[in-house]
Structure formats: C-alpha cells, structure tokens
N, C-alpha and C positions, 0 to 999 in steps of 0.2 A: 504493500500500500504506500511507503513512503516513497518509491520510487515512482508510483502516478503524480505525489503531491509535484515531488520536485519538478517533474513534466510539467503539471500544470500551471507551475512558480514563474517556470524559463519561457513556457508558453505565453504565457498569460504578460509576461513582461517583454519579450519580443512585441506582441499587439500594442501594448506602447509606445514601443519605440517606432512601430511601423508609422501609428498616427502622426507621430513627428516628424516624419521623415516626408511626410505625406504634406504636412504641411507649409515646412521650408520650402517644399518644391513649390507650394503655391505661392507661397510671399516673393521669393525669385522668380518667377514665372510673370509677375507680376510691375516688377522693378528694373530700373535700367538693367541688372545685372541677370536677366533676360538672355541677352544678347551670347556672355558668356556659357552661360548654361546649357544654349541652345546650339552652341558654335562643339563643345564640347560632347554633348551627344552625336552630332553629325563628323564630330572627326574619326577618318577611316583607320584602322588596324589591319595591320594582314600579315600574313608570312605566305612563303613559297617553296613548297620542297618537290622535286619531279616535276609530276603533272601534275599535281594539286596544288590547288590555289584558293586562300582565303583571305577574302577583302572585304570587311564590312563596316560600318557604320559602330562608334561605342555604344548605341543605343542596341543593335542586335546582338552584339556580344553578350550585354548584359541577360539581353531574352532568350538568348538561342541556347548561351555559353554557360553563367552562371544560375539563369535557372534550369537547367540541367542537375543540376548539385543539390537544389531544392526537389525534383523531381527523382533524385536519387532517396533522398531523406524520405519523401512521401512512399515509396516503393518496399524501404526497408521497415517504419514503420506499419504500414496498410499488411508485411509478411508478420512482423512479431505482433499483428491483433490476431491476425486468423489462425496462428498457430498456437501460440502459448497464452495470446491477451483475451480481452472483452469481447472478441469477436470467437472465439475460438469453438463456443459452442452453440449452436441453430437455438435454442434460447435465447440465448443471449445476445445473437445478431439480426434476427428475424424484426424486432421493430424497430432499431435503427435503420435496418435495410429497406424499409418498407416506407418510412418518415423521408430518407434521402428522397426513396423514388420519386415521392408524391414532390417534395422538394426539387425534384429537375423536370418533372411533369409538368404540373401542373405553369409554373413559371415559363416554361418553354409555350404552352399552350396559350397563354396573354399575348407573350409577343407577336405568335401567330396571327393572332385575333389583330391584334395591334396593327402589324404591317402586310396586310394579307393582300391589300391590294397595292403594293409597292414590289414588287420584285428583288430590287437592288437592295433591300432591308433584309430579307430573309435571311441572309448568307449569317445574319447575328443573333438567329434564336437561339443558342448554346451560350451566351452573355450571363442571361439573369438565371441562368440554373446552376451558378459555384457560389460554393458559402467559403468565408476566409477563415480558418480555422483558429491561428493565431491572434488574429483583430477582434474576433465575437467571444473566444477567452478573455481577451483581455479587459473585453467591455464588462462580462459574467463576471468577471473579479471583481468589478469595481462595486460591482453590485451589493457589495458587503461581505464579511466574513461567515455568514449565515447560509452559505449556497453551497446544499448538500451537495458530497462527491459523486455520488451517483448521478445527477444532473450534470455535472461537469466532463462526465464521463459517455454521457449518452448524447451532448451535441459534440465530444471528439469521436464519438462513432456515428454518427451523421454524416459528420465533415467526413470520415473516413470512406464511406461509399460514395459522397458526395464527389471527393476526389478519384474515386476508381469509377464512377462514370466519366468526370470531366476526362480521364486520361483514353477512356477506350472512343468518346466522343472527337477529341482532338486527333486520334490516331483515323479513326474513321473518316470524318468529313473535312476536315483542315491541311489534308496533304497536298502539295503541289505536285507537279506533274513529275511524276516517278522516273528516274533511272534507271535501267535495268543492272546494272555494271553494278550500281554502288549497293542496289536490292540485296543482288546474289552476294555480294561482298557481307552485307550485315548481316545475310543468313549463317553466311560461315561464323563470321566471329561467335554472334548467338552461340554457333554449335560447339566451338572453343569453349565456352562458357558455361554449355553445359557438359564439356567433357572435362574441366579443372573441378565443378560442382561435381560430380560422379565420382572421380577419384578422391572428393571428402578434403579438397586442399584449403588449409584451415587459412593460413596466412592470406592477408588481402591485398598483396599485389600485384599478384598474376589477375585478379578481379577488377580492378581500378585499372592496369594498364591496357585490357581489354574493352573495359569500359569506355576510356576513353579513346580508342579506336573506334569503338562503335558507335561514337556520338559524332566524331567526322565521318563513318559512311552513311548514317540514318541523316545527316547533316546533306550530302549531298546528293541521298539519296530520292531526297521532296517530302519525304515524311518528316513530322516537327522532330530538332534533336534531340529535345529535352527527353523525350519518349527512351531514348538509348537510356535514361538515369534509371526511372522504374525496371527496364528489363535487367539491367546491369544488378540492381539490389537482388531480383526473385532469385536470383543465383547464390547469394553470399549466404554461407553456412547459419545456420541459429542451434549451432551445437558448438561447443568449448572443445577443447585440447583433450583427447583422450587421457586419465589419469588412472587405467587399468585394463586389465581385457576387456574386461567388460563396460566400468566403469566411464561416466562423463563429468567432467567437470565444466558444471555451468556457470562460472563465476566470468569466465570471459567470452563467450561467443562471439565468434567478429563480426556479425551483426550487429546485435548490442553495443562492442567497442566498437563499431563506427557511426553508430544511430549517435553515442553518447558524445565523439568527439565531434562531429556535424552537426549537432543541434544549436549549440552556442553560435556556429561561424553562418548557420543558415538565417536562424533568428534574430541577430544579431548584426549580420552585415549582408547577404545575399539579399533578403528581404526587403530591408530597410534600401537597400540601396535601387533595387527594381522601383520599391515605391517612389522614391526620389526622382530616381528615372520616367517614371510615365503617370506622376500625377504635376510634373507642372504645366498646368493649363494657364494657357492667358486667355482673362478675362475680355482681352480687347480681341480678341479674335472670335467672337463669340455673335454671332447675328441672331436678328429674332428670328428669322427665318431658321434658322440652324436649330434653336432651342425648340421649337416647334415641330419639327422634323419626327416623324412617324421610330423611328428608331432609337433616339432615347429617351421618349416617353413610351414605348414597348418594353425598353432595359429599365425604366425607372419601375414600372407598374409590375412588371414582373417581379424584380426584387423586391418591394414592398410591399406587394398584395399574394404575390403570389408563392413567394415562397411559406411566408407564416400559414395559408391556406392550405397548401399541398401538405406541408409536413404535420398541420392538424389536423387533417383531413382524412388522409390514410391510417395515419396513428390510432384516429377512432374508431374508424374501421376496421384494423386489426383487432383489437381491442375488443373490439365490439363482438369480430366473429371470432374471439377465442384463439387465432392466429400470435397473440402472443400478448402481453402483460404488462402492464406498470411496473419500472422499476419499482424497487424497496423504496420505502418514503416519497414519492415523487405523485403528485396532483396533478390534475390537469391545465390548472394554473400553472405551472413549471413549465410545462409543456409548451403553451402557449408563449409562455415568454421568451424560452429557447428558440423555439418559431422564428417570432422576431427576429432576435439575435442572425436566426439565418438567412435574411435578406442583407448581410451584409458581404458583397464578391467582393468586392476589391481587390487583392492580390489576383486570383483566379480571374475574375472577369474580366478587368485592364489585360488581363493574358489571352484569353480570349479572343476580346477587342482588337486587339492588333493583330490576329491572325484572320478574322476573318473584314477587318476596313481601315490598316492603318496604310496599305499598300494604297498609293494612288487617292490617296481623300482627299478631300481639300480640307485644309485647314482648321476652316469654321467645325467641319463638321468630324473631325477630330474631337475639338476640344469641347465641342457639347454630346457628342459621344462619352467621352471620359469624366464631364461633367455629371451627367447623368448619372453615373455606375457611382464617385464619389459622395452625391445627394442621394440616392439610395441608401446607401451603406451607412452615410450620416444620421440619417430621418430612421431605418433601422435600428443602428444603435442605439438611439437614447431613446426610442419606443421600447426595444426592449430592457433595455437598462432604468428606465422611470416604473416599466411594469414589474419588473422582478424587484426593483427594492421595494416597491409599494406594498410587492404580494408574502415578501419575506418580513418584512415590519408587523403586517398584521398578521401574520402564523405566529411571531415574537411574541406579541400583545393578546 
C-alpha cells in the first residue's frame, strides 16, 4: 500500500507542476518574448548517418522523441496493473474498464454530433476521449486529505484503459502513409525483443537499445513513434534476478527498477516540458471566427459533458446489471466527481491535437483548437474539485 501512496504523492505533484508549466507557456505566449519561444520550437535538429536522415523541428522532437519515454512509462505501468496490480483481476478491472469505455464513447459521440456536417472536423473525434492522469490526480489531491484510496485508485484505472485505448486509437487511425522497408524493419526488431524476453534476459539494455531502434523504424515507418515506447515496455521482464532454483527475488524486477527510475524524469521534466511546449497559445491569434469553429466547441463539449456522462453512465449500468460493484467505501457521489475530474485531456488530447490538425492549420485555428482542450480541462477541474470537496466536507460533518 505504501508504494501506491508514494505513486500517488509523485503523481499527484507532477499534475502541479504540469499546470505551471502550462501556464508560463501562456504568459510567454503572450509577451514580447513570444517571438523567442516561438523561434525556439521551430528551430531544426537532425543528425545523418547512411541513408537515414533526421531533421525536425524542437517542437517534434519533443512529441515524437520524448514523449516516446512517457509512452514507455504508460506501457510499463498499464503491464505491472494487469499482472500483479489493481487490474490484475476481472473484478477488479471490469468497472474501470467499462467507466473508461463509456468515457471514450460517449465523448467521441458529441463530437460527432458536433461536427457531423463539417468533414475537415472529423479527423478530431479521438481529442475529447483522453483523460490526463497526472493533472486530474493532482487536482483529486487538492481536494483534501479526506479522498479515500480506493477512489484515487479507480480514476488511475480509468486513466489506465483510458490510455490503452488512446494508444490502440493513435496506432489505428493517426498513421501516415506507411513504409514498407521500415514496416518489415520494426517487425524484426519487435521479434528481437521478443526473443531477449524469451531467453528471460533480466538486464535492460539489450531492451532500451532495441527500443530505441525501434522508435527510428516505427519513426519512419508512418506509424506515430511514441507507439515503439508501449511495445518496447510489454517486453521488459516483471520478475527479479533468480535467487535459487526455484526461487525469485522480487525486490528488483527491471520493470519496477525502470517504472521507479522514469517516473520522477517523466513527471517531472518530459511532461512538464511537452506542456510548455504546446500550451502557448497566443491570445492575439485567436478570431471569432476561429473560436466559433465546429471543432473546439465538439472538443470542449465532449470533455465536459461528455466524458462525466459516459463514465457515469456505464458505471451505472454495470452496477446496475451486477457486471460489477462499488468499490469498498466509495458512493456514487465519488463517482461523479471523479467523472468530472475526467474531462480533463490535456497532456493526451494536445497529443492528439496535433496528430490529427496541427499539420497545415492555420494558425487561428491552432490556437483555438488548443484553447479549447485547455478551457475544458480548466472548467473540469474545478467542477470536479469544488464537487469532491463539497461532497467530502459533508461525509466529514
């Protein structure tokens, strides 16, 4: 148990830091120093070895490159729920799995509704269906020291299918135009990966140096690269150093010791620095025409109506046909509020965002695009953060 709290500690203060980070971008985004900001994202990085050639913008580095690293941590975490954690057993995962769905459903289903006679909108129904798992702890935390574990526990298993849809979602519809060369290239490595997994090779760096091959062929392959980071973790052992014949010593699994040494640098600086990255919006780039625009009022309503609706929606319905149960101590007031909480994308949907309209936009509608997914996430949080302390005050009293 102490090792959730701390999760939920390092969690919960990541989502902190991400607001800030979130914010800075907008004060500079804002200010002469704009210009800098802006010069800096758009400056190019590459290297050249052979035939391969990498030249991109710091802005895609950051999305391609380091959230990859986050997408490894999501991978490794999402293997140690379903084996040894909260997920591990069809009780125990059956209504968060079920809360996620209704949570990418039904929100995906608004936008629909929303941009149904727009064509060029569609391509972003997968926007308002991620929850930020990091951001909506962080808000839950604030919410007072009164906010049973097991709640805190059932919106990290939320988020956690929430994210193993966004990932099978982005691999599906978000790939550009495939490779064949670089296809059959990741297939190999994959099969490397799982032939070091078979031989039970405990040590992680035949896994990381593969890994990272495989995020340059899924890289040039059209599929997004971050994808190489989840496939790279389903590999990495969640068993320790043999300590008998028989015997296992689970004190270090290199799993675990890389889930432990990546959480601080993902939460911490990968995050923080993505949101840095793609929440400064300038205000002055902003038309009414643009804010108006069928597409982030589909991403706003979606996240705010639609995700607290799906995830309580299905919830009750499970519930209702006996498909599965209230956690221990937890109301449906919780529930609700948690809800909330999960209309807030932000990290995930700005990820989104840009895979499926940052190519070719114009500007304006850029940054009321990414306004939008912000003002959700905003209007989110402190609905559910005014609801959950109000509803913990009076369980107090």
């Amino acid at each position: 148990m102490k090792g959730y709290k701390d999760f939920f500690q390092l969690e919960s203060a990541g989502g902190l830091v991400l607001m800030g980070a979130a914010l800075i971008a907008l004060i500079v985004a804002n200010t002469p120093l704009s210009v800098f900001y802006n010069e800096a994202l758009e400056f190019k990085v590459g290297f050249h070895v052979g035939p391969l050639t990498l030249n991109k913008p710091l802005l895609l580095w950051i999305n391609d490159g380091l959230m990859a690293v986050f997408f490894l941590l999501v991978g490794l975490e999402v293997k140690r729920e379903i084996v040894i954690g909260h997920l591990s057993t069809l009780k125990q995962a059956i209504l968060p799995a079920i809360a996620a769905f209704g949570g990418m459903l039904v929100p995906a289903a608004i936008y629909f509704a929303t941009t149904f006679n727009h064509p060029h909108a569609l391509s972003g129904w997968a926007i308002p269906t991620a929850t930020d798992i990091a951001f909506a702890l962080g808000v839950l935390t604030l919410a007072g020291k009164k906010v049973p574990l097991p709640l805190k526990t059932f919106l990290l298993s939320v988020a956690i299918f929430d994210d193993l849809g966004a990932i099978v979602i982005i691999a599906l519809f978000y790939a550009d135009t495939l490779s064949l060369v670089y296809g059959i290239a990741a297939v190999l490595i994959v099969a490397a990966l799982c032939t070091v997994a078979f031989f039970r090779i405990k040590s992680l760096i035949p896994y990381l140096i593969l890994g990272l091959v495989l995020w340059v062929a899924v890289l040039k392959s059209g599929v997004h690269a971050t994808l190489a980071g989840v496939v790279t973790a389903m590999f990495i052992p969640l068993k320790g150093r043999s300590s008998g014949a028989d015997a296992v010593d689970m004190q270090d699994p290199p799993l675990i010791k890389l889930e432990h040494t990546l959480h601080p640098w993902v939460s911490f600086g990968v995050l923080p620095l993505f949101a840095f990255a793609n929440s400064g919006i300038s205000l002055f780039d902003i038309s009414i025409q643009a804010i108006t625009e069928v597409a982030p009022l589909g991403i706003f309503l979606g996240l705010v109506l639609g995700k607290p609706l799906g995830v309580c929606l299905l919830s009750y319905i499970a519930v209702g046909l006996k498909m599965a149960s209230l956690p221990a101590g937890i109301r449906w007031g919780h529930i609700f509020g948690v809800s909330l909480l999960c209309g807030i994308g932000f990290t995930m949907s700005f990820f989104i965002y840009s895979l499926a309209f940052e190519v070719g936009a114009a500007p304006s509608t850029q940054a009321a695009g990414r306004l939008s997914i912000l003002a959700a996430s905003l209007v989110s949080g402190t609905a559910g953060f005014l609801f959950l302390r109000a509803k913990l005050k009076s369980a107090k009293s």
